[in-house]
FILO-465296 format. One record per residue: residue in three letters; x, y, z of N, C-alpha, C, CB in turn. Coordinates in steps of 0.2 Angstrom, whole numbers, plus 5000, padded with zeros to 4 digits. Glycine has a CB too. Layout:
! FILO-465296
ALAXYZXYZXYZXYZ...
END
This chain:
! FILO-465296
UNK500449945000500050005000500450065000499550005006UNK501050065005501350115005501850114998501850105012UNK502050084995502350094989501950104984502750054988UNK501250074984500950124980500650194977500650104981UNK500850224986500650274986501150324985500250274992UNK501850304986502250344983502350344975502750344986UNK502250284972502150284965501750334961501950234963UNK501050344963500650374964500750454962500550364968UNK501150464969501550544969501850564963502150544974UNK502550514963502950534959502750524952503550494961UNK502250484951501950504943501350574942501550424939UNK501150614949500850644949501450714946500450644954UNK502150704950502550764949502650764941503350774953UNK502850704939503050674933502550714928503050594931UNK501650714929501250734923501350814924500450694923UNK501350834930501150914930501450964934500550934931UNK502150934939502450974943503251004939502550924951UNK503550944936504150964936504350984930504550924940UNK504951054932505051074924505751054922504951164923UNK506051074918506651064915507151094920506651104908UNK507651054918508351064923508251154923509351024919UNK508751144929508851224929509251264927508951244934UNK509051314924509651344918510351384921509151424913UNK510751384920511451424922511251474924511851434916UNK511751474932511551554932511951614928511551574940UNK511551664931511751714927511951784929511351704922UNK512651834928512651884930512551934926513051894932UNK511951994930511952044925512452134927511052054926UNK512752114930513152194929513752154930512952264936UNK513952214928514752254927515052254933514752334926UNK515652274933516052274940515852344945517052264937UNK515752324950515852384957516352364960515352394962UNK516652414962517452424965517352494968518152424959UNK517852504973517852544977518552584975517952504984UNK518552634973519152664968519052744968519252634959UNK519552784968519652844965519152844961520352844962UNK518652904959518352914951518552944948517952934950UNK518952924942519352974938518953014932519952954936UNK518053034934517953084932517953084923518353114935UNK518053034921517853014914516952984913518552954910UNK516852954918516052944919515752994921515952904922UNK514852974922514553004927514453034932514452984928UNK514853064937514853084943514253094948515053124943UNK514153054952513553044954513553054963513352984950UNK513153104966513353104973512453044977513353224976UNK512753014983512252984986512353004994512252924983UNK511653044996511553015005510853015006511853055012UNK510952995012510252945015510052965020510252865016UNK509752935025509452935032509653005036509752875036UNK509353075035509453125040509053115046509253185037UNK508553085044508053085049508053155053508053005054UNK507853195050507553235053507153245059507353255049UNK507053255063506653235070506353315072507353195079UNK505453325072505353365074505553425080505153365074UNK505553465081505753495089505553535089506253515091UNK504653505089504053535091503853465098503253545083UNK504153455098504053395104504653365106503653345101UNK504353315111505053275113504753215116505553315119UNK504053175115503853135114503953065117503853155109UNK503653035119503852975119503152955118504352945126UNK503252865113502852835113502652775113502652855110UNK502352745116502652685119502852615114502152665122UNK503152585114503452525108503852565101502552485105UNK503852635102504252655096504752695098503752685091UNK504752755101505052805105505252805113504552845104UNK505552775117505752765124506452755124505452715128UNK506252745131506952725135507152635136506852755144UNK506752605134506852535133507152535125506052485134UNK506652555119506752575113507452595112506352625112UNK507552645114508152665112508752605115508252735115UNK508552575119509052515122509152485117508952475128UNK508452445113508552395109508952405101507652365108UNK508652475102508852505095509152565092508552505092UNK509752575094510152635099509952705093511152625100UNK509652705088509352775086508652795085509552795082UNK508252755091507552765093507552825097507252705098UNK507952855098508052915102508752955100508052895109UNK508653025100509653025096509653105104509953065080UNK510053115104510253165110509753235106511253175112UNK509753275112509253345108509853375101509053445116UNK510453395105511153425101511053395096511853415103UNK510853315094511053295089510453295082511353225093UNK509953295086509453305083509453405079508953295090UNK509653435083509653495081510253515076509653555088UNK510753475075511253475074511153455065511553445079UNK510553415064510553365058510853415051509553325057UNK510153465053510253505046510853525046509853575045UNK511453545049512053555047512353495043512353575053UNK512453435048512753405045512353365037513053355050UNK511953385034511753395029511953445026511253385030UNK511753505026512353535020513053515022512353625020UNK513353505025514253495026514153445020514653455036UNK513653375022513753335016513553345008513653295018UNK513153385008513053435002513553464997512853485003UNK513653495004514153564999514953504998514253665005UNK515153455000515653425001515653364993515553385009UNK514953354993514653324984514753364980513953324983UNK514553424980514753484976515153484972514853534977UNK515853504980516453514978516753444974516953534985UNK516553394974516653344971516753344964516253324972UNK516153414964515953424954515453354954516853404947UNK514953334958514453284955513953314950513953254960UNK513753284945513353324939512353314943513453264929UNK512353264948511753254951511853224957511353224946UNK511053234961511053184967510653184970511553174972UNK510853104973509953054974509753044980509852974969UNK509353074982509353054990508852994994509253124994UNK509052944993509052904996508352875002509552914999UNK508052925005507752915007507652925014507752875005UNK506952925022507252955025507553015029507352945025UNK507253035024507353135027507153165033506953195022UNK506453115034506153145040506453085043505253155040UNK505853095051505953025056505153015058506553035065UNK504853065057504153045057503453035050503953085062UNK503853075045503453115043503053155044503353105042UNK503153205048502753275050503153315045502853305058UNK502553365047502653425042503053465043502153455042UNK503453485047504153515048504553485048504253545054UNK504653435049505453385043505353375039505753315044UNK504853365034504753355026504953435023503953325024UNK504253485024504053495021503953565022503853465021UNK504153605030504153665031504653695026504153675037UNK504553765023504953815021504553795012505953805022UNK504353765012504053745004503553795003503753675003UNK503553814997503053854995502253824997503153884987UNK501853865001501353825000501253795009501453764992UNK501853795011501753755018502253815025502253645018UNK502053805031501953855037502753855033501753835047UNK503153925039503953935038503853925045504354015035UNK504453885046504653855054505253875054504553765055UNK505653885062506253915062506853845059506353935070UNK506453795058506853735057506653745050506653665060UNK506953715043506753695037506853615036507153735031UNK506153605032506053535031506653505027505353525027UNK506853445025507253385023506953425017506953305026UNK506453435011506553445004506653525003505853425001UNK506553575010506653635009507553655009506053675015UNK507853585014508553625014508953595006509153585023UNK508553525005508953514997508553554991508753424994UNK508053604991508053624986508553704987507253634983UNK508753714992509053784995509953744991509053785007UNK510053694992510653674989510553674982510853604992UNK509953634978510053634973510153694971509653614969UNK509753744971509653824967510353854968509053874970UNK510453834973511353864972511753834972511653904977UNK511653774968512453734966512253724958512653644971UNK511653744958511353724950511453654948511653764944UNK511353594954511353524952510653494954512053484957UNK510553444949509953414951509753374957509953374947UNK509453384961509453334966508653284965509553384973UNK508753224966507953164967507953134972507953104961UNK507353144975507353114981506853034981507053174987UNK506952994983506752924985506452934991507352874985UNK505752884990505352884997505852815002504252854995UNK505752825011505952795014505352795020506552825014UNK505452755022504852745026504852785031504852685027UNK505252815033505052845041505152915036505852835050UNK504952935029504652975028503852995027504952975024UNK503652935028502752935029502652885036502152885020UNK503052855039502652825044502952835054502752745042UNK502552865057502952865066503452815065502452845075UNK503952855068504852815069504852755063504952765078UNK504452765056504752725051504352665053505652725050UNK503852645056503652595058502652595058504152605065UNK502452645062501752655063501352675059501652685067UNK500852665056500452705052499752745056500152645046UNK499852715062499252715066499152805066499152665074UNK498552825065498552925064498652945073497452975059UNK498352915078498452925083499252945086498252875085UNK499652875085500352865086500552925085500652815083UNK500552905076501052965073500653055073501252945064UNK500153065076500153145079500553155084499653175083UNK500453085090500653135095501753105093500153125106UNK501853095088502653105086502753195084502853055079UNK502153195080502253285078501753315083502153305068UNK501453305086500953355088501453425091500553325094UNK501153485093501753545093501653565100501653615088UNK502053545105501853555114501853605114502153535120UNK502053655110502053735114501553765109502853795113UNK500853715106500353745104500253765098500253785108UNK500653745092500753795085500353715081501953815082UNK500553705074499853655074500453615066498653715070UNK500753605070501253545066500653495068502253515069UNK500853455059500753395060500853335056500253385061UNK500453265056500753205051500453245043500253115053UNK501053195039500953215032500653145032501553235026UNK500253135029499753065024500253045017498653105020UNK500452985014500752945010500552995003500252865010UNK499953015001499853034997500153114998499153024996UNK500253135003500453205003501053205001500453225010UNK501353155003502253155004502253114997502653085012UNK501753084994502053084985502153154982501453044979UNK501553174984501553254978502153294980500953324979UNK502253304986502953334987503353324983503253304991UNK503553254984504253224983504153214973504453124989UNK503553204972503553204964503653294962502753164961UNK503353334964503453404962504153424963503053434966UNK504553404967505253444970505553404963505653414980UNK505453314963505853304959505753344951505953244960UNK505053364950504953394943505353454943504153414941UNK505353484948505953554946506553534944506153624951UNK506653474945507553494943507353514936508353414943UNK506753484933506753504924506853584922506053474920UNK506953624927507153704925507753704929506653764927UNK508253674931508953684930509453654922509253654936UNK509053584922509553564915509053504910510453524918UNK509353524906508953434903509253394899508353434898UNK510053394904510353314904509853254907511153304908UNK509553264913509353224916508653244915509553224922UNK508253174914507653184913507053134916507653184906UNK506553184919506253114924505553104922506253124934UNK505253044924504553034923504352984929504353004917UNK503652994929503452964935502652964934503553004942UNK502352894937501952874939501352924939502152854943UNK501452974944500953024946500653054942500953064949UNK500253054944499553104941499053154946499053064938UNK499453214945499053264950498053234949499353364946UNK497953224956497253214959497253154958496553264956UNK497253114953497353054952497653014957497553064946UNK498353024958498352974964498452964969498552954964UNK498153044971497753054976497153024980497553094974UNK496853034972496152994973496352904974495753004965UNK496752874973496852824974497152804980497052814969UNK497452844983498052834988497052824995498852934990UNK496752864992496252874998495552834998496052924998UNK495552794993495252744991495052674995495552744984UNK494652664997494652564999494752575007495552504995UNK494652625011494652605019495152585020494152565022UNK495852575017496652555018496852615022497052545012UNK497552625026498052655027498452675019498252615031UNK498552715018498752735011499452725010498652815009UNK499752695014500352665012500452575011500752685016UNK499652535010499552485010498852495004499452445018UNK498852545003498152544997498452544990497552614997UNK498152494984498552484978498652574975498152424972UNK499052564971499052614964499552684971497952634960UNK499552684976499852734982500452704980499652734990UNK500952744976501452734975501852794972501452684973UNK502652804975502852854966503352834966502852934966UNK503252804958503852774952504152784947503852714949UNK504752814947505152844942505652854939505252874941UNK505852844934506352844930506852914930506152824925UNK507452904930507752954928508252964924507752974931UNK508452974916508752964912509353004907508152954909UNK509853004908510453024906510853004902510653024910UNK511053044898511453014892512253034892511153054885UNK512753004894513353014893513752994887513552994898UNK514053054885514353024878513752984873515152974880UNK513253014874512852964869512752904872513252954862UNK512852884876512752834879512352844886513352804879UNK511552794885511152794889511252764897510752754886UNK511052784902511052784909510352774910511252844913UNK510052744914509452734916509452724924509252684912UNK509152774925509052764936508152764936509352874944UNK508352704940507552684941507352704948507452604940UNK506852744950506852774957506052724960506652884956UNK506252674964505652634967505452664974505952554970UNK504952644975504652674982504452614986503952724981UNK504852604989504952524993504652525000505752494994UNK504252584998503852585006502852585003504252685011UNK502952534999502152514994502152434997502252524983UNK501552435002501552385005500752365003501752395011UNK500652384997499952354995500052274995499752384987UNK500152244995499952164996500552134999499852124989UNK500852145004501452135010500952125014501952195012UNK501152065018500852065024501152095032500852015025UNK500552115035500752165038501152125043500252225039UNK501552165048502052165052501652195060502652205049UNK501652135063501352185070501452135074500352205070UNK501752175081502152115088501552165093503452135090UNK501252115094500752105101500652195101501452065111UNK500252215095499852265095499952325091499752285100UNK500752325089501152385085501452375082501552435087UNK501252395076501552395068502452395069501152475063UNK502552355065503552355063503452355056504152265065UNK503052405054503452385047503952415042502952375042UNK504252445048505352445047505452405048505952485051UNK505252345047505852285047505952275042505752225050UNK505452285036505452255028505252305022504952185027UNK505752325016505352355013504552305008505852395008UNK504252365005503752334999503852384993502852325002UNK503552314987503452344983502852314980503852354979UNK502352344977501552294974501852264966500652364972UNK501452224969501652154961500952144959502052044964UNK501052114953500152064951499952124947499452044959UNK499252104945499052114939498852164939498652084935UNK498452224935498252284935497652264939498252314928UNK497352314944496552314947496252384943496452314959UNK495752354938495252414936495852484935494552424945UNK496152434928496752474925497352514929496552524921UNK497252494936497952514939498452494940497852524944UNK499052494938499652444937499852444945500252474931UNK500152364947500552384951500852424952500752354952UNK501652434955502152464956502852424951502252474964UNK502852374951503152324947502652334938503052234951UNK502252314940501852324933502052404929500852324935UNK501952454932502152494928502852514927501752524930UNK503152474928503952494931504052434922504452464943UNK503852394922503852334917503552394911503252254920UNK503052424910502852444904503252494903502152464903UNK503852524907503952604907504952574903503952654919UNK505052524906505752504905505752424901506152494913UNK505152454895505252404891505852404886504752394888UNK506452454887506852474880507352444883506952564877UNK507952434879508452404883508952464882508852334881UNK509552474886510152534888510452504890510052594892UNK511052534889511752504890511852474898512152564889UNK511452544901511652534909510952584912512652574912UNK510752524917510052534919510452504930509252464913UNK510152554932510252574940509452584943510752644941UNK509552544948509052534953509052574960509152454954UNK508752614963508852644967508352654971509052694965UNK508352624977507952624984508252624988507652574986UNK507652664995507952655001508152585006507452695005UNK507752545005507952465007508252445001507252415009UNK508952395007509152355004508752305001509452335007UNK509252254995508952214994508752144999509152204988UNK509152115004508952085010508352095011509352095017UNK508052155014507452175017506852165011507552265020UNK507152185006506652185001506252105001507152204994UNK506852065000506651995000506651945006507051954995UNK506551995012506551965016506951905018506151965016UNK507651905018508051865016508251855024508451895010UNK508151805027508351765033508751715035508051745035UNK509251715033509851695035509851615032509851695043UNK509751575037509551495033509151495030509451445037UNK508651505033507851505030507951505024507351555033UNK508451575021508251585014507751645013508151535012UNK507351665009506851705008506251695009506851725003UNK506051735013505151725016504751765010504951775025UNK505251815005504651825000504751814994504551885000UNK504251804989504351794981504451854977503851764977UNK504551904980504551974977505151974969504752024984UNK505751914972506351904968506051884961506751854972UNK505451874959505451844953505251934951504851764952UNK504851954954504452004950505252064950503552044955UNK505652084954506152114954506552114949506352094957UNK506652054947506852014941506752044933506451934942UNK506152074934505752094928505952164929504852064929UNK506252194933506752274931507252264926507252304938UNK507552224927508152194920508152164914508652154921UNK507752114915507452054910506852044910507652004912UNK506452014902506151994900505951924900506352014896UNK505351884903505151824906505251774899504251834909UNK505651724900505851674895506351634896506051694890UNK506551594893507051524894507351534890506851464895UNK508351564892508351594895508051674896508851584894UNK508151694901507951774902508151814898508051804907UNK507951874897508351924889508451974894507751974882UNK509051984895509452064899509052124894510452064899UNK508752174898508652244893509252284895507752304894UNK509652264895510452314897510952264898510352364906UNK511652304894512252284894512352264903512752354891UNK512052294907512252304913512052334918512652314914UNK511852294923511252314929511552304934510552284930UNK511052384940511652364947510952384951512552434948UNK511252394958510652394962511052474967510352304968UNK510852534968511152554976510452564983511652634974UNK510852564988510052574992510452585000509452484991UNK509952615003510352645008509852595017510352765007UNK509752635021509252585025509752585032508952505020UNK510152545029510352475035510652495041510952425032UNK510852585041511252585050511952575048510952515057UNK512152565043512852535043513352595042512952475036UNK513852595044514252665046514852655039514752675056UNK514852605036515052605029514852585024515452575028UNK515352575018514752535011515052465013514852555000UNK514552445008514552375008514452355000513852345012UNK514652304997514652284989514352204990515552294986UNK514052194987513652114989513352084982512952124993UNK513452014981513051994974512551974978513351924968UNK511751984976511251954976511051944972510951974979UNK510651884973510251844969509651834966510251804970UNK509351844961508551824960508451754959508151864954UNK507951714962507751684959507051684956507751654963UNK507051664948506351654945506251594943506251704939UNK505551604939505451524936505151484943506351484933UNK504851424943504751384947504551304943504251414951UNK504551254950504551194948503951164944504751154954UNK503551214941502951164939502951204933502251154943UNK502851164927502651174921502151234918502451114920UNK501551214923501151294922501451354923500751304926UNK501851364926502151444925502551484920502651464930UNK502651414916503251444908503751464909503151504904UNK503951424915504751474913505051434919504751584913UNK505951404916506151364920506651404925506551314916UNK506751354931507151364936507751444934507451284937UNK508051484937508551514934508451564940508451544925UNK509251604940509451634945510151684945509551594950UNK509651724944509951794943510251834947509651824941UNK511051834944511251904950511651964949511751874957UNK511451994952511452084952511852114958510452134953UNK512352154957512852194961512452244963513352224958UNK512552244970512052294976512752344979511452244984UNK512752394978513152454982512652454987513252524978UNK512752464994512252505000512652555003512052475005UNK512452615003512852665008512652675012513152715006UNK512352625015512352625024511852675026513052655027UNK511952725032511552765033511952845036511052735036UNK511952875030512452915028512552985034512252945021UNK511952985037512053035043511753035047511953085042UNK511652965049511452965057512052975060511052885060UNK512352945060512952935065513452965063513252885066UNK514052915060514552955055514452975048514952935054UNK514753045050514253075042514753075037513953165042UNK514553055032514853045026514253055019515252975027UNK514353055014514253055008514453005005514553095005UNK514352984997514452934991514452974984513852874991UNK515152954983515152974976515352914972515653034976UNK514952934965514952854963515052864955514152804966UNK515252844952515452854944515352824939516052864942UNK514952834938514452774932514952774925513452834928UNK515052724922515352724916515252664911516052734916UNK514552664907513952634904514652624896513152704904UNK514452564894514852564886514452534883515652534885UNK514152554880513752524870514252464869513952614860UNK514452434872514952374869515252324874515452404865UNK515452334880515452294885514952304894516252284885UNK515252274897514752284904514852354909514952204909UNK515152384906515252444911515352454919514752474911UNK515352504922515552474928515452544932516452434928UNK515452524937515352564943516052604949514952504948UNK516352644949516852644952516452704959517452664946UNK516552684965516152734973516752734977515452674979UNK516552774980517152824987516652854992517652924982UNK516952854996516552875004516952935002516652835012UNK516652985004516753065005516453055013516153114998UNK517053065014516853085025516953175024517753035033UNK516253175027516153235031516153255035515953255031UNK516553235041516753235049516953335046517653175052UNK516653365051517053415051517953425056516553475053UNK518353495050519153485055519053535058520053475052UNK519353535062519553605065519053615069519653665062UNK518953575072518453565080518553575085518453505082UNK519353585086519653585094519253655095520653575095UNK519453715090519353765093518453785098519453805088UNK518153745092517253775095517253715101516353765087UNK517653665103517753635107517853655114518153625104UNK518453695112518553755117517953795121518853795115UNK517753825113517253885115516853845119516953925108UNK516353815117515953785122516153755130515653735119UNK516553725130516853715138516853765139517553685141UNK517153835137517153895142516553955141517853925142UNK515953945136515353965137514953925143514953965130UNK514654015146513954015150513354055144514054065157UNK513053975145512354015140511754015146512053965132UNK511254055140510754105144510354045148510054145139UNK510153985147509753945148509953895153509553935144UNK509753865160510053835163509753745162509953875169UNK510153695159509953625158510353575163510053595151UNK509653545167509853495173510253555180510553425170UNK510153615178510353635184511153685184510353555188UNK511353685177512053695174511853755168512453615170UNK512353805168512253845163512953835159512153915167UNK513553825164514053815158514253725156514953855160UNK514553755148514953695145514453655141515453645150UNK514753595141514253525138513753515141514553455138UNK513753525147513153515152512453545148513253565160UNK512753615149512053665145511953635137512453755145UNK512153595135512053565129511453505126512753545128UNK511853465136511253395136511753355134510553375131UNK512353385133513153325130513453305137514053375126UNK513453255139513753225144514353165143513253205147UNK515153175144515253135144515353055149515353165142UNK515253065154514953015158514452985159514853025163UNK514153005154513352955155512952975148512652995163UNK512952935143512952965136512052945135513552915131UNK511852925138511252905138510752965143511252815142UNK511153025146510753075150510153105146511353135153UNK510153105139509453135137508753085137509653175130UNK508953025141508352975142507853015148508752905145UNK508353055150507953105157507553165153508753155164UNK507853175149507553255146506853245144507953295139UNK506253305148505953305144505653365138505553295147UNK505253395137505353445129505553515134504253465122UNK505353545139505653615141506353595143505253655147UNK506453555144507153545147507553545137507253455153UNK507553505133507653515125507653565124507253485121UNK507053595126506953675122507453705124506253725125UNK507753725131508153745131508853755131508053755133UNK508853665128509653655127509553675117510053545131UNK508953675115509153705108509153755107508953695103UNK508653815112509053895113509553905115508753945118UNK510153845118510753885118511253875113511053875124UNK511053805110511453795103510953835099511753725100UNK510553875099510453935092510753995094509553975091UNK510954015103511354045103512054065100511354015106UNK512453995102513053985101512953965092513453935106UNK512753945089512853925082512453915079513153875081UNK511753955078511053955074511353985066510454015078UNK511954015065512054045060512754015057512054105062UNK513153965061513653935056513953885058514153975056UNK513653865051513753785050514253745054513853765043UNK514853745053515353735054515353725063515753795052UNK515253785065515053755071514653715075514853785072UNK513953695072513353665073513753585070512553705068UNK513853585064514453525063514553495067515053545062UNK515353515070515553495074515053475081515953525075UNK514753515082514253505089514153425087513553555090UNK513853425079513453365078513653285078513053395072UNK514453285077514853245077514953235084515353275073UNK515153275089515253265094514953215099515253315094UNK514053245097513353225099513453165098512853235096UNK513653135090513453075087513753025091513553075080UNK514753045092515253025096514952985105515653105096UNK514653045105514453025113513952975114514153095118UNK513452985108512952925110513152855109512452925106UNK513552865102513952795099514352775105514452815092UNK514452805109514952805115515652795114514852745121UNK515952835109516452835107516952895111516252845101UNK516552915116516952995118517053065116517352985118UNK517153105120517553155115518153135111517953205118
END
């Protein structure tokens, strides 16, 4: 009986499960290396993760924001200094791209930490003027005066509390404004139009670079609000775009994903609160009532082939495919991914000499260079298309200014005839010449007294004995350790810099 029953089986795989051996794998890009750029290619600046943190609050909220939080996950909470400090070390890494001579640059993702309206989006025509400028208001301040393009990529803690919650509760009271003024959350749909409008003006600085996207003013709008969803789990809420450059006659293609589209991801929730930072998304599957996925339309948009076609998201690819260690991948997303470079068949048709991936996300205080792998195809006959596994060169540059701040410069050089290649450099933007404002502060008394202290680091909330002391602060006590650095350094960078290095130093527990 028993050997019946496996005969049985095995002629069942025989008539309709199994497909043909599995085809050779295969690589689709060019070489990435870590080298000098000597400026015969592309020049290309990348950063990521400002996370901007309001300072209309000082907030805690349970499971996202605390003093356990921050233990588990040491930038659930960053010091006030360090927080106030961001926008500096953002232009430092700006203007440090510049001097590079980059011809453009793509930011990654992440600008805010909640998505409220004063880290995104204050100083923008159209929204309040806050003594702070939002994450898109300090990059279009750079572009217009460096006359370089800049594109910004959605990241998740740009629409969700601490990158994580969707719940509208939570994330108020992250931006709500304690001294009464009427900050607040940006909605998914808000934070596309934004980020799709900012990126349309680079088209009146130059038209080497050329972008298209998805959106459709009111239109996906109307869609993002559609179906009783959270709008960053409702289909067609997305923004996807291409951006297109020609060097020497020879095509570049940057593909801009929004990997915070969790239309058919399953959601992520530990004993009541959303995690869904743990994993990016992107919507797959067929058009609903002519809406293309986010894959679907990325497939109709990059049906041409080019020399050299680049992939650019805030999540890595790990996160993307949920990629767990042994386990292997918990998601299939790898086949539909698959379908940015190639054409479904046996074998697959590369549409490019050569495909790379970069993406930022991970916390990591350097790059990283990695082959990952698509798997497509599967073992049953019905799907058309055999076993095969595809792999693609992922650059990640970490997370460029939480901690140590640095930049990515990176140098595209695409060829009409062989695989092209990638050549990246960390550009560190530590500021020098530190010791002096160093000084200055140990021997400033400022106006405002924090924990009881008017001079030095004290009055700052910098402690070096106890690097974890702003776990005590609450928003008046913050308030007035950032009236004394607007004090000492509201007006030069350089200063506020260093402070902000310093900050980072003390939490990381690295010291002075």
């Amino acid at each position: 009986m028993f050997k019946a029953v496996l005969t049985a089986f095995a002629a069942l795989l025989v008539a309709g499960c199994v497909a043909p051996m599995p085809l050779p794998p295969r690589n689709l890009s060019g070489l990435v290396q870590p080298a000098q750029p000597v400026s015969d290619g592309v020049l290309v600046g990348f950063v990521a993760d400002s996370q901007f943190q309001t300072l209309r609050n000082l907030a805690l909220v349970r499971g996202y924001r605390g003093r356990l939080e921050d233990w588990a996950i040491p930038v659930s909470i960053r010091p006030p200094a360090l927080d106030w400090a961001s926008r500096a070390l953002l232009r430092s890494s700006l203007q440090t791209l510049r001097s590079r001579k980059v011809s453009a640059v793509f930011y990654l993702g992440d600008g805010a930490n909640n998505g409220c309206l004063d880290e995104l989006a204050a100083g923008l025509p159209g929204y309040p003027a806050r003594h702070e400028r939002g994450l898109l208001a300090e990059l279009d301040d750079f572009r217009r005066a460096a006359n370089i393009p800049v594109y910004f990529v959605l990241g998740n803690h740009d629409l969700l509390g601490a990158g994580s919650t969707s719940d509208p509760a939570r994330r108020q009271a992250f931006c709500a404004d304690q001294d009464g003024g009427d900050n607040r959350l940006l909605y998914k749909s808000e934070v596309i139009a934004l980020a799709d409008q900012f990126n349309r003006q680079n088209d009146t600085l130059t038209q080497a670079w050329v972008y298209r996207s998805n959106y459709v003013a009111g239109e996906t709008e109307r869609r993002c609000r559609t179906g009783g969803r959270p709008e960053h789990r409702t289909w067609g809420c997305y923004l996807a775009a291409t951006v297109d450059h020609r060097h020497r006659s020879t095509p570049i293609q940057f593909l801009l994903l929004d990997t915070a589209d969790w239309a058919n991801t399953f959601r992520a929730r530990i004993r009541g609160f959303e995690q869904l930072g743990i994993w990016g998304g992107v919507s797959v599957g067929a058009d609903d009532n002519g809406v293309p996925s986010q894959m679907g339309w990325f497939k109709q948009t990059t049906a041409n082939d080019v020399p050299m076609r680049v992939a650019l998201t805030h999540y890595d690819l790990p996160s993307l495919t949920k990629k767990a260690g042994p386990f292997g991948k918990l998601s299939s997303l790898d086949w539909n991914l698959a379908d940015l470079f190639t054409t479904r068949g046996e074998p697959r048709i590369a549409r490019q000499i050569a495909g790379f991936w970069i993406s930022a996300h991970t916390q990591n205080t350097r790059h990283s260079v990695q082959s990952e792998y698509f798997d497509v195809g599967c073992l049953r006959r019905s799907c058309g298309e055999a076993r095969q596994r595809l792999f693609v060169t992922e650059l990640n540059i970490g997370s460029t200014t939480d901690h140590s701040n640095y930049g990515t410069i990176a140098e595209f050089r695409p060829s009409a005839s062989g695989p092209g290649e990638i050549r990246f450099d960390r550009v560190d933007v530590e500021p020098h010449g530190c010791d002096d404002v160093y000084r200055l502060v140990a021997t400033t008394k400022f106006p405002n007294a924090v924990q009881g202290t008017t001079s030095g680091w004290a009055a700052l909330g910098i402690s070096f004995t106890d690097r974890h002391n702003y776990w005590r602060f609450d928003h008046a006590e913050a308030k007035r350790i950032w009236a004394n650095l607007d004090k000492l350094a509201a007006s030069d960078v350089h200063r506020a810099a260093c402070i902000g290095r310093l900050a980072a130093q003390v939490e990381a527990g690295r010291g002075k």
